[in-house]
mmCIF file of the N, C-alpha and C atoms, coordinates in Angstrom:
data_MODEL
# 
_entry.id   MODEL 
# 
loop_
_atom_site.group_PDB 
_atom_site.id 
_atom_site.type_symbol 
_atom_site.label_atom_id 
_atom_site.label_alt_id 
_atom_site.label_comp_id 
_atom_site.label_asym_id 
_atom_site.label_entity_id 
_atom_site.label_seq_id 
_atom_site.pdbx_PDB_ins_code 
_atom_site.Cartn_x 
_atom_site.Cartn_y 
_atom_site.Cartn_z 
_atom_site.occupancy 
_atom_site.B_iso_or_equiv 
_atom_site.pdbx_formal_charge 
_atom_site.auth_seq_id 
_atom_site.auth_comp_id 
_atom_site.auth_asym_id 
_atom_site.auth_atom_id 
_atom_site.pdbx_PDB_model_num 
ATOM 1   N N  . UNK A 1 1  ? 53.517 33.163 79.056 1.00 0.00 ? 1  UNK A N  1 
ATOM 2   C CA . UNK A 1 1  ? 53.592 31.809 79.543 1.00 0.00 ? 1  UNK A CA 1 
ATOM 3   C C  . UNK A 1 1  ? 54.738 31.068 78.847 1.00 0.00 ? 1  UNK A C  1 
ATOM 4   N N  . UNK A 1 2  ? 54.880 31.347 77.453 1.00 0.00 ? 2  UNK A N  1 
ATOM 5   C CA . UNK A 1 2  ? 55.849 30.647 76.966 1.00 0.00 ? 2  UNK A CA 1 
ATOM 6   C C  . UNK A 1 2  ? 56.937 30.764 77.168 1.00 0.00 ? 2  UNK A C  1 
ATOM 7   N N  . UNK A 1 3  ? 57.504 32.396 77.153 1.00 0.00 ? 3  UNK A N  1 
ATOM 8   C CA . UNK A 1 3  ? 58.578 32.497 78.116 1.00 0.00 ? 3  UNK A CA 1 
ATOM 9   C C  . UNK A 1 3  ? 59.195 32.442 79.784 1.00 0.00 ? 3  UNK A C  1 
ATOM 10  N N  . UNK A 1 4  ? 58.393 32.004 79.890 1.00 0.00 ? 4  UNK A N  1 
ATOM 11  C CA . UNK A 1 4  ? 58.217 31.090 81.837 1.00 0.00 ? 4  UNK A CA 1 
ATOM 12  C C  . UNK A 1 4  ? 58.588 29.855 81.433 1.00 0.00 ? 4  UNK A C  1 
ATOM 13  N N  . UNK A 1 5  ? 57.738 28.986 81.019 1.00 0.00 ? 5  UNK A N  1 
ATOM 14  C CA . UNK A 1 5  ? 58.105 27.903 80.332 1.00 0.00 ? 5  UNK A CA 1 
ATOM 15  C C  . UNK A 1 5  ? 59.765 27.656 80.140 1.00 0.00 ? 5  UNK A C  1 
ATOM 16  N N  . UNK A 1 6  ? 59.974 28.407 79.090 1.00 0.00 ? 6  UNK A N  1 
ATOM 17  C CA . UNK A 1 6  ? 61.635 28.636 78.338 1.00 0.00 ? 6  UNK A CA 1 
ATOM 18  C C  . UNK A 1 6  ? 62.743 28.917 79.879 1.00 0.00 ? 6  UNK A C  1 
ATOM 19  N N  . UNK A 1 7  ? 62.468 30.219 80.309 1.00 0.00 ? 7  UNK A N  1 
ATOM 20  C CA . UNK A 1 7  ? 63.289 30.266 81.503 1.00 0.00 ? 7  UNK A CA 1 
ATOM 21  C C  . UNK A 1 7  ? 63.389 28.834 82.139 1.00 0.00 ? 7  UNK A C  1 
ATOM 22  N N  . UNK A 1 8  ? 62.155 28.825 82.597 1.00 0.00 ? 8  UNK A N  1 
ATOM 23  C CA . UNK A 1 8  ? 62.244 27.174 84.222 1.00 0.00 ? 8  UNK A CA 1 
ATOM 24  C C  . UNK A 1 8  ? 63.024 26.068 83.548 1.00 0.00 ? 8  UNK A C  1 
ATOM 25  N N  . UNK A 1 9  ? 62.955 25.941 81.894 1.00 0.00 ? 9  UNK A N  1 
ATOM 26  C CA . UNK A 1 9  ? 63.587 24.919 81.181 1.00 0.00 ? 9  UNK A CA 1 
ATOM 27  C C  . UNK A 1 9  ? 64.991 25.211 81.481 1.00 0.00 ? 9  UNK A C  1 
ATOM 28  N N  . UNK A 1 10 ? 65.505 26.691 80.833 1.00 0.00 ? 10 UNK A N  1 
ATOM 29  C CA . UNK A 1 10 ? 66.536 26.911 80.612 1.00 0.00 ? 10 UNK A CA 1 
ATOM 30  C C  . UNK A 1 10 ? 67.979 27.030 82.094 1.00 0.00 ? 10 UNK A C  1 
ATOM 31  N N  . UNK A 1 11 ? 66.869 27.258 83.149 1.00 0.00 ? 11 UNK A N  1 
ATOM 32  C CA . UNK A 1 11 ? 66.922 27.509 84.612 1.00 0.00 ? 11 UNK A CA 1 
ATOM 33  C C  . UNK A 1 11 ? 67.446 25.737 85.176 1.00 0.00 ? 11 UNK A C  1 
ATOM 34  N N  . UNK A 1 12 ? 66.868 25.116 84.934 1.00 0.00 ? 12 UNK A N  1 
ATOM 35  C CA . UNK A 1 12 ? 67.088 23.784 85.366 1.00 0.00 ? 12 UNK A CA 1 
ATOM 36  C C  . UNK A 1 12 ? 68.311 22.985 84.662 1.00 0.00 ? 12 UNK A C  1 
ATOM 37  N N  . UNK A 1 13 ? 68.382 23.419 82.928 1.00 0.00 ? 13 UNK A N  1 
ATOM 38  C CA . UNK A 1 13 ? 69.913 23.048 82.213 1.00 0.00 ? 13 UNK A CA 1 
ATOM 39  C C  . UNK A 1 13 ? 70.876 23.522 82.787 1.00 0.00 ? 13 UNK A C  1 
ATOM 40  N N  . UNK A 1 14 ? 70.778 24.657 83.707 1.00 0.00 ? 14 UNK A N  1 
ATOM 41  C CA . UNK A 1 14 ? 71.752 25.403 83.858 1.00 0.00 ? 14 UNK A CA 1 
ATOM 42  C C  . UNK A 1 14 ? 72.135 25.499 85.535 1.00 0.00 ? 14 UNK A C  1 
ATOM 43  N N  . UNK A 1 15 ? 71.700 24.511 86.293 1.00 0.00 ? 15 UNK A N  1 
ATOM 44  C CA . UNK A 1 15 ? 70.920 25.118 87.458 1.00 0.00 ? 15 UNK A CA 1 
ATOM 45  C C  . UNK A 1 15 ? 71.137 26.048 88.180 1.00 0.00 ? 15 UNK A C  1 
ATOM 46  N N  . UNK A 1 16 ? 70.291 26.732 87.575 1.00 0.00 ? 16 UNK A N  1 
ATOM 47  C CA . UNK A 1 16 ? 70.285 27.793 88.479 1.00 0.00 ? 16 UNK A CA 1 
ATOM 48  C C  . UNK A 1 16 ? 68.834 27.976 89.273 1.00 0.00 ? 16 UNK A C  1 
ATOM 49  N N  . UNK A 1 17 ? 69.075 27.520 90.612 1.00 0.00 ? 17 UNK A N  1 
ATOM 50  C CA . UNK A 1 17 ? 67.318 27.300 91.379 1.00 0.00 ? 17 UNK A CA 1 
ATOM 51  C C  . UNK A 1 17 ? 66.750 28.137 91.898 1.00 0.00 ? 17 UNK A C  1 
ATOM 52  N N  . UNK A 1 18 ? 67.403 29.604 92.043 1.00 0.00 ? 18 UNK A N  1 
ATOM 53  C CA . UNK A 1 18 ? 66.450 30.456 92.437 1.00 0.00 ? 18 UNK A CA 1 
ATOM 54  C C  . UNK A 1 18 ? 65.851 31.286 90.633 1.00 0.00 ? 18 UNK A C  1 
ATOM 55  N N  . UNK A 1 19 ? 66.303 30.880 89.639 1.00 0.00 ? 19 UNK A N  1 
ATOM 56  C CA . UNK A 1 19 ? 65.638 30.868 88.769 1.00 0.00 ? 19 UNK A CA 1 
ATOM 57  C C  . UNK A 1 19 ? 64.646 30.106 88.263 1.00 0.00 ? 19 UNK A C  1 
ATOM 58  N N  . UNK A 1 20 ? 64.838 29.098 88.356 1.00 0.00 ? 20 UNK A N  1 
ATOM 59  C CA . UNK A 1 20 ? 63.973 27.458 88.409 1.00 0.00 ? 20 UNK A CA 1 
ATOM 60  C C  . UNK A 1 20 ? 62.820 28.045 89.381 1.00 0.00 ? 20 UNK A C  1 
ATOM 61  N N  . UNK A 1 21 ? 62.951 28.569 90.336 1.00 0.00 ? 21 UNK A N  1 
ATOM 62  C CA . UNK A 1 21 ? 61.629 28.757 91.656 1.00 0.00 ? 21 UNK A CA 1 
ATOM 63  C C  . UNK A 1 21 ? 60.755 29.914 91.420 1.00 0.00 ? 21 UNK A C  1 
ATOM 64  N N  . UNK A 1 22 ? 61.563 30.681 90.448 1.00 0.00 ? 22 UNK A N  1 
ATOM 65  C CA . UNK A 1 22 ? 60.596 32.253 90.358 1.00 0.00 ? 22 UNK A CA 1 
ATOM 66  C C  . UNK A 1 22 ? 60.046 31.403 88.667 1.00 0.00 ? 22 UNK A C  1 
ATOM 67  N N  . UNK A 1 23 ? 60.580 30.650 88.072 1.00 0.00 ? 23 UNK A N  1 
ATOM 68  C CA . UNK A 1 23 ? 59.531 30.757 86.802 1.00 0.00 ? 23 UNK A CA 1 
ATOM 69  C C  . UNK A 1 23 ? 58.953 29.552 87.457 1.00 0.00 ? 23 UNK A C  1 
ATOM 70  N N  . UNK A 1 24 ? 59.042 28.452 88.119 1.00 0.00 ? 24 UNK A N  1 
ATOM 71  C CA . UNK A 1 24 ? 57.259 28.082 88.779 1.00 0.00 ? 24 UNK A CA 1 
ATOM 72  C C  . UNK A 1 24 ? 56.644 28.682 89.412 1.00 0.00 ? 24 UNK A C  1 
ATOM 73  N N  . UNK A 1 25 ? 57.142 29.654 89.861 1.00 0.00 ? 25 UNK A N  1 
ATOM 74  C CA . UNK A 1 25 ? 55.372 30.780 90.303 1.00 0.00 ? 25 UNK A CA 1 
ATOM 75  C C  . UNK A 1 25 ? 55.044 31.785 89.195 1.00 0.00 ? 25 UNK A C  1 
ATOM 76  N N  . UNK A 1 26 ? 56.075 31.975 88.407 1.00 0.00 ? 26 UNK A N  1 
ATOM 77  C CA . UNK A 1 26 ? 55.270 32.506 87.192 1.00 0.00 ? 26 UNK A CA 1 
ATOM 78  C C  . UNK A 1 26 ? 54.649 31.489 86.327 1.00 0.00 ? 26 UNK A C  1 
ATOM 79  N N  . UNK A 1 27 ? 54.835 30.569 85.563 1.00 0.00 ? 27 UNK A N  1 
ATOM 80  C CA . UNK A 1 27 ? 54.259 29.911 85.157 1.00 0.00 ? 27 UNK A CA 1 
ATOM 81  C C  . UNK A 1 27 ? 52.614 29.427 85.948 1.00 0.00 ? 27 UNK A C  1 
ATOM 82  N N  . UNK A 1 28 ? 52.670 28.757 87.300 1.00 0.00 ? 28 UNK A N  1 
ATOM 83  C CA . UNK A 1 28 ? 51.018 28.846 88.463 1.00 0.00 ? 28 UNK A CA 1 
ATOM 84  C C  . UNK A 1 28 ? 50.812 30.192 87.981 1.00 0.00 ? 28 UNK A C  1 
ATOM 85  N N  . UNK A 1 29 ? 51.501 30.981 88.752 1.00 0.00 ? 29 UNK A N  1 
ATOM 86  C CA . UNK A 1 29 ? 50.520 32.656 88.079 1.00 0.00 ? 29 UNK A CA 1 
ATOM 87  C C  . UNK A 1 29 ? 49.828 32.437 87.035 1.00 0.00 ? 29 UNK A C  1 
ATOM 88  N N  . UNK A 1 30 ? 50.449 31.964 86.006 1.00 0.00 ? 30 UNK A N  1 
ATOM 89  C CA . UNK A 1 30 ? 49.800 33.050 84.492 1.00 0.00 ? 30 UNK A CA 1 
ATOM 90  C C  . UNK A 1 30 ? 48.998 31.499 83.901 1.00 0.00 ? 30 UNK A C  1 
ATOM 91  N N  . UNK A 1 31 ? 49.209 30.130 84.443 1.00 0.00 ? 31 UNK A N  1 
ATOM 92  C CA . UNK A 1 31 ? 48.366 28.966 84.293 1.00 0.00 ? 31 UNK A CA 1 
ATOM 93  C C  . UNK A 1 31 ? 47.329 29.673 84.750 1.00 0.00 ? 31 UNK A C  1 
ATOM 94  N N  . UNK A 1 32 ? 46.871 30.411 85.689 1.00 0.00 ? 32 UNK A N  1 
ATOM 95  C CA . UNK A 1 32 ? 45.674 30.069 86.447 1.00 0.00 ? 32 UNK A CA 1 
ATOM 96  C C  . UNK A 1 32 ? 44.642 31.157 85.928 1.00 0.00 ? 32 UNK A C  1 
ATOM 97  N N  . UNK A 1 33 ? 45.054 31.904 84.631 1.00 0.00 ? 33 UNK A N  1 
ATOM 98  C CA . UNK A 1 33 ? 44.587 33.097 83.608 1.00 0.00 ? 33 UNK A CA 1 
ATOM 99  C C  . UNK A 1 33 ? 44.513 32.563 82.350 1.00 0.00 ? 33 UNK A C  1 
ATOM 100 N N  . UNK A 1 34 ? 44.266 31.048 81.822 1.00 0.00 ? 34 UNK A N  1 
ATOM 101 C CA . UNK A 1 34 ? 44.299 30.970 80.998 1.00 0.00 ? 34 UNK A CA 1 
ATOM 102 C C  . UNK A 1 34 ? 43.600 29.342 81.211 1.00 0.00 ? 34 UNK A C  1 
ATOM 103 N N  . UNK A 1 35 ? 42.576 28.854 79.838 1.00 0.00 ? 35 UNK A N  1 
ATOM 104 C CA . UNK A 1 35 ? 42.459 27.383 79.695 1.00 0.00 ? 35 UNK A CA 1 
ATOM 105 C C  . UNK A 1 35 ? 43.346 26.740 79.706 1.00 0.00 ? 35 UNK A C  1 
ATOM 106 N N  . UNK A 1 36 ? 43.531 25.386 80.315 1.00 0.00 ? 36 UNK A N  1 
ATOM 107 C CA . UNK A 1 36 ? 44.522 24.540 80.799 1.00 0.00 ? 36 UNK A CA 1 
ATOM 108 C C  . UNK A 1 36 ? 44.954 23.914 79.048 1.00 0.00 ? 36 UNK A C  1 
ATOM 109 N N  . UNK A 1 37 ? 43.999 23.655 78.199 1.00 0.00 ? 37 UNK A N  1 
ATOM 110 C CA . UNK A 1 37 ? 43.908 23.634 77.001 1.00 0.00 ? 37 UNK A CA 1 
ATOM 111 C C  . UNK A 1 37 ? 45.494 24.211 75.796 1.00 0.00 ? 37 UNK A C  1 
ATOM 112 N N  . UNK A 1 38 ? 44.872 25.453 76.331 1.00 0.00 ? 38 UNK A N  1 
ATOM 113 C CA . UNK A 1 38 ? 46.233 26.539 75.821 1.00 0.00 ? 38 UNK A CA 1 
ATOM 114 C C  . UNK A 1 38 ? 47.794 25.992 76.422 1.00 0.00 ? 38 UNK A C  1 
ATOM 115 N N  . UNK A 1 39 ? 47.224 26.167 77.884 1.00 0.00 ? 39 UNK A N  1 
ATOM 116 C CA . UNK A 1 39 ? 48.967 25.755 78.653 1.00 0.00 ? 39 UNK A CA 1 
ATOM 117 C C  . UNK A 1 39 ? 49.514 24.860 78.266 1.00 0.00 ? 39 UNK A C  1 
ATOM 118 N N  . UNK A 1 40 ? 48.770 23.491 77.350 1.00 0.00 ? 40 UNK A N  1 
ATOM 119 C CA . UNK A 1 40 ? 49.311 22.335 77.200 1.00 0.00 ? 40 UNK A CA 1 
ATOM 120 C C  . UNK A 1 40 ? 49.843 22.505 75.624 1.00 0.00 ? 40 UNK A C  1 
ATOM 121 N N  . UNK A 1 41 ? 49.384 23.263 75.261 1.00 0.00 ? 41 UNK A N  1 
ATOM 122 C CA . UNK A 1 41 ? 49.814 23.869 73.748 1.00 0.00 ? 41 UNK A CA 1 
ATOM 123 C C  . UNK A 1 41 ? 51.090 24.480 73.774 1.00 0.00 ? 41 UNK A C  1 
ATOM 124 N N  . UNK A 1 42 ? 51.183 25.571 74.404 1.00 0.00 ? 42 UNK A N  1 
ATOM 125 C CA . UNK A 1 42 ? 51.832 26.486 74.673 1.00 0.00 ? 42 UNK A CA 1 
ATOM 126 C C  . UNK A 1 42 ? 53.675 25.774 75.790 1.00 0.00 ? 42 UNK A C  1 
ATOM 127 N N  . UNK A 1 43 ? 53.213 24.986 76.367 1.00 0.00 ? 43 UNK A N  1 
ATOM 128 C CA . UNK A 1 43 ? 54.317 24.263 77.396 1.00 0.00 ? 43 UNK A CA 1 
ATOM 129 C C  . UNK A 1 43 ? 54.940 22.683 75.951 1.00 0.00 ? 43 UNK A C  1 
ATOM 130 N N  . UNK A 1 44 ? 53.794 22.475 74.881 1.00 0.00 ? 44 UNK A N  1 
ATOM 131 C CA . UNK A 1 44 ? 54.278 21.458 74.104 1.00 0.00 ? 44 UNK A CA 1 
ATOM 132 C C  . UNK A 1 44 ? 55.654 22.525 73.402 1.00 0.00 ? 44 UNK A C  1 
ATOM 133 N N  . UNK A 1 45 ? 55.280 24.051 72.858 1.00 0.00 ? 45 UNK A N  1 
ATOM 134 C CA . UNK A 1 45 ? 56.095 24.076 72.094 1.00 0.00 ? 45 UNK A CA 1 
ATOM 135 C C  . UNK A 1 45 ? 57.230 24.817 72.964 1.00 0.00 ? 45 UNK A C  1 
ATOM 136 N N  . UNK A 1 46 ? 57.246 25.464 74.204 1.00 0.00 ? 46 UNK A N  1 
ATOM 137 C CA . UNK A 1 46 ? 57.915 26.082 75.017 1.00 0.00 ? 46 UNK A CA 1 
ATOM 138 C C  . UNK A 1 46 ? 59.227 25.032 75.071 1.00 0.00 ? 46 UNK A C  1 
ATOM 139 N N  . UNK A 1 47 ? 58.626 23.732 75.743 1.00 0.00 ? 47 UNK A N  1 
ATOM 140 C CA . UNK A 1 47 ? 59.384 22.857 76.374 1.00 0.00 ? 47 UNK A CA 1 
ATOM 141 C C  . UNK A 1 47 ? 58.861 21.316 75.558 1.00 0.00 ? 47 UNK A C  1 
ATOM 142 N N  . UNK A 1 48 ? 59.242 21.177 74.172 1.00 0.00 ? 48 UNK A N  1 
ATOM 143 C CA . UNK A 1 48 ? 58.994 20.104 73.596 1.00 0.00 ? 48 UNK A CA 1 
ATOM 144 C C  . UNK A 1 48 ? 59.583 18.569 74.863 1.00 0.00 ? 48 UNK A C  1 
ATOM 145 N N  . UNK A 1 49 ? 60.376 18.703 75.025 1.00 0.00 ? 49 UNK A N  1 
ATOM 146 C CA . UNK A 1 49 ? 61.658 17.227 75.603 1.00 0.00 ? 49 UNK A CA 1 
ATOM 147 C C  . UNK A 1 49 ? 61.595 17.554 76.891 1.00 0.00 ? 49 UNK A C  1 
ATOM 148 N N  . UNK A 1 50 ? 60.742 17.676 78.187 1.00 0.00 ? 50 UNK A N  1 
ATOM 149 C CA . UNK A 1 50 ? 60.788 17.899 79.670 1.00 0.00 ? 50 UNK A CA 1 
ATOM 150 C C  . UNK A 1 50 ? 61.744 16.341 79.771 1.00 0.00 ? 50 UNK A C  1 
ATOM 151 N N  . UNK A 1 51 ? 62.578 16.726 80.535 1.00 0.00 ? 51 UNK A N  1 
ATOM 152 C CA . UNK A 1 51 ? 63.379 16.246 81.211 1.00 0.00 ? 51 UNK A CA 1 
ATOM 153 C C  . UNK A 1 51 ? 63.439 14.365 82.093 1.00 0.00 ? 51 UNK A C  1 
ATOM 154 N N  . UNK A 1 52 ? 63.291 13.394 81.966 1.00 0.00 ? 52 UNK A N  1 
ATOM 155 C CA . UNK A 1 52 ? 62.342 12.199 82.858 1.00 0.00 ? 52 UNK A CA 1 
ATOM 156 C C  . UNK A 1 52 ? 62.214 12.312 84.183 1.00 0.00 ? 52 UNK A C  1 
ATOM 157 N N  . UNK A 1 53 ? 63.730 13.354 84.805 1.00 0.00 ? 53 UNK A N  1 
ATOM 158 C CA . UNK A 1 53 ? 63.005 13.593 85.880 1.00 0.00 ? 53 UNK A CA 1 
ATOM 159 C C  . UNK A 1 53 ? 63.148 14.744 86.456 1.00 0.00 ? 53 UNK A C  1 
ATOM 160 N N  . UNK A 1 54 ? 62.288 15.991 85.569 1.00 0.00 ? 54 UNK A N  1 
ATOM 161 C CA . UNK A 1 54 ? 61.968 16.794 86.188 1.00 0.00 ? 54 UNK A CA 1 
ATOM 162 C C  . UNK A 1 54 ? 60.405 16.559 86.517 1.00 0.00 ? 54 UNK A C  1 
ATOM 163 N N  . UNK A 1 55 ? 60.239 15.944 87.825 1.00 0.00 ? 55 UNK A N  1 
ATOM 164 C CA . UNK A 1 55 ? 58.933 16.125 88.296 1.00 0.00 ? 55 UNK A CA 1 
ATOM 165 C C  . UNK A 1 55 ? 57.756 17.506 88.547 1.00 0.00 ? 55 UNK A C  1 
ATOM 166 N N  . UNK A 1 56 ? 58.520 18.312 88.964 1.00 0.00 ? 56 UNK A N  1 
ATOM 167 C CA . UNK A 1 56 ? 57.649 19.016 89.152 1.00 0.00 ? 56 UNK A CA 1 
ATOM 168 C C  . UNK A 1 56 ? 56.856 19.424 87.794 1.00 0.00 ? 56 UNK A C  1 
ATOM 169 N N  . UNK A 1 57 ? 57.370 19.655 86.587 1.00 0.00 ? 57 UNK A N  1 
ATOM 170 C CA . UNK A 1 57 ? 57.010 19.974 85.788 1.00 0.00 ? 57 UNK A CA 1 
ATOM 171 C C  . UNK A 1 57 ? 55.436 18.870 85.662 1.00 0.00 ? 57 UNK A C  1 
ATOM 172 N N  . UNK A 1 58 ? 56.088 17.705 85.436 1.00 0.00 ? 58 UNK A N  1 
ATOM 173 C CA . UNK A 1 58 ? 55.439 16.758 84.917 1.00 0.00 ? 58 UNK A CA 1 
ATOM 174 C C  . UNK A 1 58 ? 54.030 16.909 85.949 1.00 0.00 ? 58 UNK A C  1 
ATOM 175 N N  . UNK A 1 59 ? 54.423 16.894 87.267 1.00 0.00 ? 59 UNK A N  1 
ATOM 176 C CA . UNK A 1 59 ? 52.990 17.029 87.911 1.00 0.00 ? 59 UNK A CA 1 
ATOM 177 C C  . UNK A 1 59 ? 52.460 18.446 88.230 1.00 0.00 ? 59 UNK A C  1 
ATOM 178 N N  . UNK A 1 60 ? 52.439 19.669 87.721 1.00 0.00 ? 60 UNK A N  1 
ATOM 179 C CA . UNK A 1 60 ? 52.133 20.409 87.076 1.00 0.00 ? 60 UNK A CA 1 
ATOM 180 C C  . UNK A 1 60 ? 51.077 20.079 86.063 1.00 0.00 ? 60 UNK A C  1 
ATOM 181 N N  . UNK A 1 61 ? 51.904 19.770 85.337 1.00 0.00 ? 61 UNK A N  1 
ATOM 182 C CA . UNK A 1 61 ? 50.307 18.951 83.872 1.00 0.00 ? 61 UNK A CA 1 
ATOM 183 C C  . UNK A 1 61 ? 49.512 18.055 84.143 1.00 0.00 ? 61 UNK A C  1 
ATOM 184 N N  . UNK A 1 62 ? 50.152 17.268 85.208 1.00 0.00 ? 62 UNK A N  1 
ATOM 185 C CA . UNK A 1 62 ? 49.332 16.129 85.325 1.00 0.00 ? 62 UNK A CA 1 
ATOM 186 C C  . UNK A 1 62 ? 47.866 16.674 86.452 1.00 0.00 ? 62 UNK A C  1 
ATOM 187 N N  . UNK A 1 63 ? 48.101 17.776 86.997 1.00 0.00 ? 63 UNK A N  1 
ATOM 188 C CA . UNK A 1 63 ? 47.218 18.536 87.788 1.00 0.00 ? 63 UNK A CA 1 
ATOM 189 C C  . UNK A 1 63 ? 46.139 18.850 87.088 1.00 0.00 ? 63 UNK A C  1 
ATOM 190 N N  . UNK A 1 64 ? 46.689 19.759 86.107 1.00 0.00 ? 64 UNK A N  1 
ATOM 191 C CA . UNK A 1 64 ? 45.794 20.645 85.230 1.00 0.00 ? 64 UNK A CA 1 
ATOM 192 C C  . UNK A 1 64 ? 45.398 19.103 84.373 1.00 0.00 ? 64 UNK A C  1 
ATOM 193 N N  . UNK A 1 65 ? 45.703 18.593 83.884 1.00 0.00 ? 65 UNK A N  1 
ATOM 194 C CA . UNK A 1 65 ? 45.028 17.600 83.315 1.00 0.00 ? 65 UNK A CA 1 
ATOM 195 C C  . UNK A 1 65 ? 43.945 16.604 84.407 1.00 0.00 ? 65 UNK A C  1 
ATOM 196 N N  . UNK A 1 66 ? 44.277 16.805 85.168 1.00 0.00 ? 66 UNK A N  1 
ATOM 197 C CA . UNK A 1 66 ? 42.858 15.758 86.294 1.00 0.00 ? 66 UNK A CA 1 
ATOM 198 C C  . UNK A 1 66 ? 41.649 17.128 86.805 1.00 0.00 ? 66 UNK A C  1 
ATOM 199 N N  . UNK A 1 67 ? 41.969 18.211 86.330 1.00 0.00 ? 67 UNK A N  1 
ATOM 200 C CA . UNK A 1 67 ? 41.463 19.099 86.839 1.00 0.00 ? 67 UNK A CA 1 
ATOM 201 C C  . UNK A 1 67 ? 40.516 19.140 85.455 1.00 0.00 ? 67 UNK A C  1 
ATOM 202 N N  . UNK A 1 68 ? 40.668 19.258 84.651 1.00 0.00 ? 68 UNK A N  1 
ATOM 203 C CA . UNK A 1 68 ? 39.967 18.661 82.905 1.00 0.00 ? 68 UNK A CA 1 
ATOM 204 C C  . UNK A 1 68 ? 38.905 17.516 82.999 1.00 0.00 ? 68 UNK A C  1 
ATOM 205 N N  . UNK A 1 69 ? 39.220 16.848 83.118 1.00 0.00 ? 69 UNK A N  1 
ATOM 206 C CA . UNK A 1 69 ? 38.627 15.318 83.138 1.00 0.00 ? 69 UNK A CA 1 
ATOM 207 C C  . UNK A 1 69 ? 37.749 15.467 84.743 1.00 0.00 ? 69 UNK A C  1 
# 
């Protein structure tokens, strides 16, 4: 997960979007094998500084976080 994370980060500095598109379905993949708990651990240290507007990311967490609560 963490290195999904790192790619989609590193994928979007760089853009490159058919890299950006394969690590958000890896990242959904391997979210959906693990407590949302972890992912938010794991995406803090992957991707400390997300971007203001990379959305998708942001609503990504914000999913798994209403999916919590």
């Amino acid at each position: 997960m963490t290195t999904s994370i790192r790619v989609y980060a590193l994928a979007r500095e760089y853009e490159l979007f058919s890299l950006e598109e394969l690590a958000k379905l890896e990242i959904e993949r391997l979210g959906n094998g693990l407590r949302f708990s972890m992912v938010l651990g794991l995406a803090r240290d992957a991707y400390p500084d997300p971007s203001a507007d990379d959305t998708w990311f942001s609503s990504y967490l914000k999913s798994g976080l209403g999916s919590i609560l």
